[in-house]
C-alpha positions as a LaTeX table, in Angstrom:
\begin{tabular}{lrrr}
\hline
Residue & $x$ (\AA) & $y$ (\AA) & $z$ (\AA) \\
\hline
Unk1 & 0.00 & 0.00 & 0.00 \\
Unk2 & 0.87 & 3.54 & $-0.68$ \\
Unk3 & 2.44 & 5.64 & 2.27 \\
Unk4 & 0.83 & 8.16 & 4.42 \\
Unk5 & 0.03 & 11.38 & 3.36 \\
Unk6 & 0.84 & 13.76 & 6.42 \\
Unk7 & $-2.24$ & 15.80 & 5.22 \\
Unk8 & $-4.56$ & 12.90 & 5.67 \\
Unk9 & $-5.82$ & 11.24 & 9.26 \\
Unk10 & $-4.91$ & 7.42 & 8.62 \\
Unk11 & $-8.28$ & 5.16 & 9.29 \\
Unk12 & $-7.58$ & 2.41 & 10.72 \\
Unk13 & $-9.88$ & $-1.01$ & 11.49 \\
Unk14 & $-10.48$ & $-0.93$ & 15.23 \\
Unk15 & $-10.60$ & $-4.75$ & 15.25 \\
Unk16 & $-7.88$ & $-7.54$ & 14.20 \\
Unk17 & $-10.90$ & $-9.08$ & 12.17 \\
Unk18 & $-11.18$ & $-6.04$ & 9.48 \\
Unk19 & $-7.90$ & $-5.63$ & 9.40 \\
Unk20 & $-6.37$ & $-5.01$ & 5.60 \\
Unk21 & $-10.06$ & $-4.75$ & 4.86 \\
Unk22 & $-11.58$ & $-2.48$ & 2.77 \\
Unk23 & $-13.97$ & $-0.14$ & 3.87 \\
Unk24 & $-16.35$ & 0.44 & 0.97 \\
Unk25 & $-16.95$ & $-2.92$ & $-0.23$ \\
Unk26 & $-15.20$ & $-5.70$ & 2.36 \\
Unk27 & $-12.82$ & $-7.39$ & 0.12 \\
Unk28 & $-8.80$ & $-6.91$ & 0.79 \\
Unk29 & $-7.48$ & $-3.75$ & 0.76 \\
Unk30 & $-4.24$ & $-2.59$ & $-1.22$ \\
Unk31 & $-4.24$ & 0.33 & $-1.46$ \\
Unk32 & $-5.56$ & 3.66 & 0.48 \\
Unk33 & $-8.81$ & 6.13 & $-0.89$ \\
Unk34 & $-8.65$ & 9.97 & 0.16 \\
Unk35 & $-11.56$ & 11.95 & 1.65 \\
Unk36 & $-11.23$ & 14.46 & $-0.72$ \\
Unk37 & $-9.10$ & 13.73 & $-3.52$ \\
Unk38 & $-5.35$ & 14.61 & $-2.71$ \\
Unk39 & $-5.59$ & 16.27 & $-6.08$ \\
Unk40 & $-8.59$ & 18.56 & $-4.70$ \\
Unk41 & $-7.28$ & 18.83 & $-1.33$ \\
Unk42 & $-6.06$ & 22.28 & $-1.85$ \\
Unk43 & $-9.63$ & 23.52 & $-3.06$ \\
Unk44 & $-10.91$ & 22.30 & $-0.01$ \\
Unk45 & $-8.75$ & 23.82 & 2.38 \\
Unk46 & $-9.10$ & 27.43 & 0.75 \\
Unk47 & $-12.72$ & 26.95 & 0.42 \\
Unk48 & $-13.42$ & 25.89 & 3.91 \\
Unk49 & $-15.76$ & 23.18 & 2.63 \\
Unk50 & $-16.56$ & 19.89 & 4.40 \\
Unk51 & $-14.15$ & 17.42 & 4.35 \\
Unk52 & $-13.18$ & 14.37 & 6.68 \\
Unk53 & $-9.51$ & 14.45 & 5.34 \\
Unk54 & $-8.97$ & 10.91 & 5.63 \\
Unk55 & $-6.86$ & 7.84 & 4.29 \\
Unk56 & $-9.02$ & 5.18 & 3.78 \\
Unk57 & $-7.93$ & 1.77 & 2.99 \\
Unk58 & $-9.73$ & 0.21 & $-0.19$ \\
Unk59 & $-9.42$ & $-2.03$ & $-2.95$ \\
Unk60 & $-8.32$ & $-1.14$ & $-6.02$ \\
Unk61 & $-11.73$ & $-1.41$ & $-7.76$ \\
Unk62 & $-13.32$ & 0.70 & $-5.39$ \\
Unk63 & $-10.63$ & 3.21 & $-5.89$ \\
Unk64 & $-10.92$ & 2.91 & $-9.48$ \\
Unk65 & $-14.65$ & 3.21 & $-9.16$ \\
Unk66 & $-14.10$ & 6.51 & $-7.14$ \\
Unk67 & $-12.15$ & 8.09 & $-9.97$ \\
Unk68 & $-13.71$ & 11.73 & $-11.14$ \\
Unk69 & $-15.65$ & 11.76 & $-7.84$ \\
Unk70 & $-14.51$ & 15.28 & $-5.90$ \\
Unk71 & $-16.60$ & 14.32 & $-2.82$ \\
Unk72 & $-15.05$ & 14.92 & 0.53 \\
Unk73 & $-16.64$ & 13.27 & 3.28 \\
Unk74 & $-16.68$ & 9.35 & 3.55 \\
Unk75 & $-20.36$ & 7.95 & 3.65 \\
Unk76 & $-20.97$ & 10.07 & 0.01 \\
Unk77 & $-17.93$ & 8.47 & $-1.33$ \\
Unk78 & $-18.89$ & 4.96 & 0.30 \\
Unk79 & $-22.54$ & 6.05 & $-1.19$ \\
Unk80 & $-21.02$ & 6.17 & $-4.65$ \\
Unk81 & $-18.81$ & 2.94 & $-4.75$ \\
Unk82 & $-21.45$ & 0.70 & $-3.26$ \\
Unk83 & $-24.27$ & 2.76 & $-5.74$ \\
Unk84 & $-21.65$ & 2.08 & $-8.63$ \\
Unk85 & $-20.77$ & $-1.72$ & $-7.89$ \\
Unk86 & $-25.15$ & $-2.25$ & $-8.19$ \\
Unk87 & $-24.78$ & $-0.97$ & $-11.70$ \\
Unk88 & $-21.66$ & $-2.26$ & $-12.68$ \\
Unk89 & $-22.40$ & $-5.99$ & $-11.17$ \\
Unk90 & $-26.78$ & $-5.33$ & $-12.10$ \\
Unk91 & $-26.50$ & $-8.91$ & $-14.72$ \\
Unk92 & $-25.07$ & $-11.01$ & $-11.41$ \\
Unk93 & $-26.97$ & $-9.59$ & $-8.97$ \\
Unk94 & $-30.11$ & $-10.18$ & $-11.42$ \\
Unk95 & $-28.77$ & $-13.86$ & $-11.44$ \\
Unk96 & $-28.51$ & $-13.95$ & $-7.55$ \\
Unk97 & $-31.62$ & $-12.85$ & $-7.05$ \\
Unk98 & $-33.53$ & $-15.21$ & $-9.96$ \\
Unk99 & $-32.20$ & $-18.28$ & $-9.51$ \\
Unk100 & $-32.04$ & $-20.62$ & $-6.32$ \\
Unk101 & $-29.58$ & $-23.81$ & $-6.03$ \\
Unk102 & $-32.04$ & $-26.02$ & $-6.47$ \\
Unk103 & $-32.98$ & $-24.37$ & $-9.68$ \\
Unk104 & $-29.60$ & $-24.82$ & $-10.99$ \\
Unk105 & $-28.94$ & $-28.15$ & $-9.78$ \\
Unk106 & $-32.00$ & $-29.51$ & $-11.99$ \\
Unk107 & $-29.84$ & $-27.85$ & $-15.16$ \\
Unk108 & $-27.87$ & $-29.81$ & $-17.62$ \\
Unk109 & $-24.13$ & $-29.70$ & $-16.89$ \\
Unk110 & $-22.88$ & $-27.07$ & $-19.33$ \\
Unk111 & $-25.45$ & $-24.74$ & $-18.25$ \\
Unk112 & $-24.98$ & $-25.37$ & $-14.94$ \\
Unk113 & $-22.13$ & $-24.56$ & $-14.70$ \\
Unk114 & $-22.39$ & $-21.18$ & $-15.76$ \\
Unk115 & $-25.36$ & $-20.04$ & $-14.44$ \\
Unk116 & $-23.71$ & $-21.24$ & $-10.76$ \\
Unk117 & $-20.81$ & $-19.12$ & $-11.72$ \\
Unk118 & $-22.95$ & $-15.85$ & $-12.10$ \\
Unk119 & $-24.85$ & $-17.38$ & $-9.12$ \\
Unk120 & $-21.45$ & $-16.98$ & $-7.00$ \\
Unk121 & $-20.74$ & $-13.69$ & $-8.16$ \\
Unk122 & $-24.14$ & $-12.09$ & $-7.92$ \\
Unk123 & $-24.03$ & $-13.22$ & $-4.11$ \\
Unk124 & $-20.74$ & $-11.92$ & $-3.59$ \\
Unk125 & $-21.62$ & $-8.67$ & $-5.69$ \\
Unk126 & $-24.90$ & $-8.03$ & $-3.45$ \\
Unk127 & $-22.56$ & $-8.71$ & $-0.35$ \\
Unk128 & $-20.18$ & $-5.82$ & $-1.42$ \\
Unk129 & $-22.53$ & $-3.41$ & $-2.88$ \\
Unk130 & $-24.37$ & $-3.63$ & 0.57 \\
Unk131 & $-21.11$ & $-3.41$ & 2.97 \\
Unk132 & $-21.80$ & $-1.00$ & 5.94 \\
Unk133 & $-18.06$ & $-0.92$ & 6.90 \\
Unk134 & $-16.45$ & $-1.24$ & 9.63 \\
Unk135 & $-15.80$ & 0.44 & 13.07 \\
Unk136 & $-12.30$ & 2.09 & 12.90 \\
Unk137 & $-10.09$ & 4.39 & 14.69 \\
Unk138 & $-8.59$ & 7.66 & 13.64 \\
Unk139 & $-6.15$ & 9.13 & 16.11 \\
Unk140 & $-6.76$ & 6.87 & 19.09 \\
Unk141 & $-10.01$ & 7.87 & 19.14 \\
Unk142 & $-12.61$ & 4.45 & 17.98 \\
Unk143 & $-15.85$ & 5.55 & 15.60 \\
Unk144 & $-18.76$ & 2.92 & 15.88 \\
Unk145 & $-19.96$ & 2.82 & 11.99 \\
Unk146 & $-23.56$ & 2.39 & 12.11 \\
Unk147 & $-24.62$ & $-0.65$ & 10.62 \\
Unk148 & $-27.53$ & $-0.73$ & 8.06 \\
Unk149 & $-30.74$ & $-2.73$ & 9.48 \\
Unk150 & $-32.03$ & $-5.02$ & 7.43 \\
Unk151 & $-35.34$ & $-3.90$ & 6.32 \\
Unk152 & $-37.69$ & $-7.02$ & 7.22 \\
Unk153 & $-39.84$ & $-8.18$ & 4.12 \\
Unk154 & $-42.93$ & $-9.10$ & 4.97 \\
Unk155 & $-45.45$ & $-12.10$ & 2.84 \\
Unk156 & $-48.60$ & $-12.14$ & 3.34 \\
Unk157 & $-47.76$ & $-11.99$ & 7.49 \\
Unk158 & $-44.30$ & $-14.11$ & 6.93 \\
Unk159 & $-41.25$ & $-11.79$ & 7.74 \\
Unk160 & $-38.07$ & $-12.86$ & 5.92 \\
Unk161 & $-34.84$ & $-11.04$ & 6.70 \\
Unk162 & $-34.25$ & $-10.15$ & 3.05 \\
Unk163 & $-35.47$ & $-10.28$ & $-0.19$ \\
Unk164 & $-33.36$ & $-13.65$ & $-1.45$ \\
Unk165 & $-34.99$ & $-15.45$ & 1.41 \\
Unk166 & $-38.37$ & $-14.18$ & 0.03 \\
Unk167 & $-37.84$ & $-14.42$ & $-3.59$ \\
Unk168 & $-36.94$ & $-18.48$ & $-2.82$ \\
Unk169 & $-40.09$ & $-19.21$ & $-0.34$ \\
Unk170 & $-42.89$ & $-17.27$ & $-2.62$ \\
Unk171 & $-41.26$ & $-19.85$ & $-5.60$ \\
Unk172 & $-41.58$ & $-22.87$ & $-3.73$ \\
Unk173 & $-45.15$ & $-22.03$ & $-1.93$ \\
Unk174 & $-46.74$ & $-20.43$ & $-5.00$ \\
Unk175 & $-45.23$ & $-22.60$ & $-7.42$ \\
Unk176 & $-43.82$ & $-19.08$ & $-9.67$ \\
Unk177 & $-40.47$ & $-19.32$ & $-10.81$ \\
Unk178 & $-37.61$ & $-17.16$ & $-8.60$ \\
Unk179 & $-37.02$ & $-15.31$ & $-11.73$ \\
Unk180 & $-40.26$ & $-14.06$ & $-12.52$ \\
Unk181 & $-40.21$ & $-13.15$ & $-8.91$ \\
Unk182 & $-37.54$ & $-11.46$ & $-9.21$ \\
Unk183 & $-38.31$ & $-9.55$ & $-12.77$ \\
Unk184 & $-41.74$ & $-8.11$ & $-11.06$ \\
Unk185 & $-40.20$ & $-6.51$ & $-8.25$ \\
Unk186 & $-39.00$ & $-3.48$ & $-10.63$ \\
Unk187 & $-42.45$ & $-2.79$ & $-12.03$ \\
Unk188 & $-44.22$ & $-3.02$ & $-8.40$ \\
Unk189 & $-41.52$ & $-0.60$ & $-7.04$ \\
Unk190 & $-40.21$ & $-3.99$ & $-4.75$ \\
Unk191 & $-43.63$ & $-5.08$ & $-3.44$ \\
Unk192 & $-43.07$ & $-8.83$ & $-3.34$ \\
Unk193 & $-46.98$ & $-9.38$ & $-2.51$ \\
Unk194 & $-47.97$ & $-7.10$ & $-5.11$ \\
Unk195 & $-45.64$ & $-9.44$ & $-7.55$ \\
Unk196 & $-47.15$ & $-12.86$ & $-6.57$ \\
Unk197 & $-50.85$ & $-11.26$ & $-6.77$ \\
Unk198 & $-50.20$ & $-10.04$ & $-10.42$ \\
Unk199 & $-48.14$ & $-13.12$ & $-11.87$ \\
Unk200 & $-51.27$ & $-15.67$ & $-9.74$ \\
Unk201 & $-53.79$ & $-13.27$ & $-11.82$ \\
Unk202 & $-51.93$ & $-13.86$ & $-14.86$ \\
Unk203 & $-51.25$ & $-17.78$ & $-14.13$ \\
Unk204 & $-55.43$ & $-17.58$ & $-13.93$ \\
Unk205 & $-55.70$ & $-15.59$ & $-17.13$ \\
Unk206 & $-53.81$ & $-17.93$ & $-18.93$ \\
Unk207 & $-55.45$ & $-20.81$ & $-17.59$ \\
Unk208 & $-58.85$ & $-19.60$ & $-18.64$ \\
Unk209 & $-57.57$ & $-18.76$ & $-22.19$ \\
Unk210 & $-56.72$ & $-22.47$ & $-22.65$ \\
Unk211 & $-59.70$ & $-23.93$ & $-21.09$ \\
Unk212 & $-61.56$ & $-21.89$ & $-23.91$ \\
Unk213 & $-59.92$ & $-22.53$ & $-26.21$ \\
Unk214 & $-60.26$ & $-26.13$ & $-25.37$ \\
Unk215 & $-63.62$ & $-25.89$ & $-24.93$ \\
Unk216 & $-63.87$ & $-23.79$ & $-28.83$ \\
Unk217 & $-61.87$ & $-26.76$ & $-30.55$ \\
Unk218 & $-63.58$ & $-29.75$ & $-29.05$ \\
Unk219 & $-67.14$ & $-27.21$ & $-30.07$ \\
Unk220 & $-65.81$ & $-26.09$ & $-33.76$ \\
Unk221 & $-65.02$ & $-30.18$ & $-34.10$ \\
Unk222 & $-68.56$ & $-31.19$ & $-32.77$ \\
Unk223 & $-71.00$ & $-28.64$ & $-35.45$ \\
Unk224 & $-68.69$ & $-29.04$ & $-37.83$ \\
Unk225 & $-67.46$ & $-24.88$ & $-37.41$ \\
Unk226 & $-64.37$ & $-22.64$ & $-37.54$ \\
Unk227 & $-62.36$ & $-23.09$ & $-34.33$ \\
Unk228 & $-61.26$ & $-19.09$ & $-35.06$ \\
Unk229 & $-65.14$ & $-18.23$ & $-35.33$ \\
Unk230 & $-66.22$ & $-19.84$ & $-32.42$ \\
Unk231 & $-63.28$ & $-18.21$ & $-30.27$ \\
Unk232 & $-64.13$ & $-14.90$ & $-31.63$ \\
Unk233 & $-68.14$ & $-15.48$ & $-31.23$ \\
Unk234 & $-67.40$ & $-16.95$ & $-27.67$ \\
Unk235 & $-65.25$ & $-13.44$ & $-26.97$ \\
Unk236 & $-68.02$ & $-11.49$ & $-27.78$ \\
Unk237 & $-70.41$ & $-12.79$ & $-25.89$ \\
Unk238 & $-68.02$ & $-12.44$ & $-22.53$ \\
Unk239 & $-67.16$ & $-9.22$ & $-23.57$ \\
Unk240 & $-71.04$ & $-8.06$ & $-23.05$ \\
Unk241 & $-71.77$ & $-9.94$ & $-20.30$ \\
Unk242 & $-68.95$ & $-10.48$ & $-18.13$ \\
Unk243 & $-71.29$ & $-13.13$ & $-15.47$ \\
Unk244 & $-70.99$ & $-16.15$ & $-18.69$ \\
Unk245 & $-68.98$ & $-19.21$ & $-18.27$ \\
Unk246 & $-67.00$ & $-20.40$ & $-21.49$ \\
Unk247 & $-69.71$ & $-22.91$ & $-21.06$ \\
Unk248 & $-72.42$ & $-20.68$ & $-21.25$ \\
Unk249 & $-71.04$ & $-18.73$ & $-23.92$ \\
Unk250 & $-71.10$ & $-21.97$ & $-26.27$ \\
Unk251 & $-74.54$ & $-22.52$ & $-25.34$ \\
Unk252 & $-75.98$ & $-19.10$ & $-26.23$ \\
Unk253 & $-73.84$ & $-19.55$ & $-30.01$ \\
Unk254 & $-75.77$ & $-22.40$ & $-30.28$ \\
Unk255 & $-78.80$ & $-21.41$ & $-29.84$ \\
Unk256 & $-78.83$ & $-18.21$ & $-31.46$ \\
Unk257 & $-76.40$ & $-18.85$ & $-34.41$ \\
Unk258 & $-75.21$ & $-22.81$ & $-34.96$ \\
Unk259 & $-78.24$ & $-24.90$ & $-34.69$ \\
Unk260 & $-80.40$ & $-23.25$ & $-36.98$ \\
Unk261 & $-78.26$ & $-24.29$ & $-39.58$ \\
Unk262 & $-77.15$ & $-27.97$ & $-38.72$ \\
\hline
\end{tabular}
């Protein structure tokens, strides 16, 4: 690691285990961040503005991460590295968050093997983009960092201590694959209920459409009629009355329009 710049306060892990550690993202540190930039340190200083003036030991991708950011003060440039590995590691932590080992245990081997691989980064990406750091020291004197609390999510009345541990139970109890799961947490701004209510709606929707046209074919084959007419006639008639069954539906087209003509 570099040495110590005598206009910088070193930070230092208060405890053997963090040690070498970096503070932004938890992996090994090699080399040392600045809070601000030793090339804006000057600026600072004559402007009076807020600035921890620390050393900060990091890694070198969070340092390169940190490159072009002028920030001064270490939770906005821990903000922006942890903000910046999300983006940067989005595909794997998508992966993470889709797929369960269960899942990719029932895959054939070549495929396996690489969706376990961007299985085991995604976790390790969510882990660093979500590091809360680490109490340190700076002169003798220890700082407690606070750690982020896990938001709860909550199920339908289950609590879950985050959303991977959700994602996997709503797959198995629901029977909806983790990756749908996953996919509908961006459109109902991360409401995991609101997910399983709208992908259960559309697992009905779907369900229905098949039964009908089921129902059409077997119909069509039966009075000797279009299948594509009788879905269309059957469609009409639940579009004006939304109360009919499929099975209703097929009844009224035959009175009123097939067995006039048989």
């Amino acid at each position: 690691m570099t040495p110590l710049d005598e206009r910088y306060r070193l930070l230092r892990a208060a405890d053997e285990a963090h040690f070498h550690t970096c503070f932004y993202c938890g992996c090994i540190a090699t080399e040392y961040d600045y809070a601000p930039p030793r090339a804006h340190w000057g600026a600072f200083e004559h402007h009076r503005q807020a600035a921890d003036n620390l050393q900060i030991p990091a890694c070198r991708e969070c340092v390169t991460l940190l490159r072009g950011c002028t920030m001064g003060l270490l939770q906005q440039r821990r903000d922006v590295v942890q903000t910046k590995l999300a983006a940067k590691y989005k595909r794997a932590i998508n992966v993470y968050l889709c797929w369960s080992e269960e899942e990719v245990e029932e895959l054939d081997r070549s495929l396996k093997y690489s969706i376990a691989a961007g299985l085991s980064l995604g976790e390790e990406s969510h882990r660093r983009a979500n590091y809360p750091g680490f109490t340190y020291e700076i002169e003798g004197c220890r700082v407690a960092v606070s750690q982020a609390v896990v938001q709860p999510v909550m199920l339908f009345g289950e609590r879950f201590d985050g959303i991977k541990a959700a994602l996997e139970h709503a797959a198995k109890t629901y029977g909806i694959s983790q990756g749908k799961l996953a996919q509908g947490l961006v459109q109902h701004n991360d409401n995991l209920e609101a997910v399983v209510h709208a992908l259960q709606q559309q697992q009905q929707k779907q369900l229905e459409e098949r039964q009908m046209n089921r129902l059409c074919a077997e119909f069509a084959r039966a009075h000797r009629q279009s299948r594509r007419y009788v879905v269309n006639a059957v469609q009409r008639y639940l579009d004006r009355d939304e109360s009919l069954t499929v099975a209703e539906a097929l009844e009224r087209l035959y009175q009123e329009r097939v067995r006039h003509f048989l």
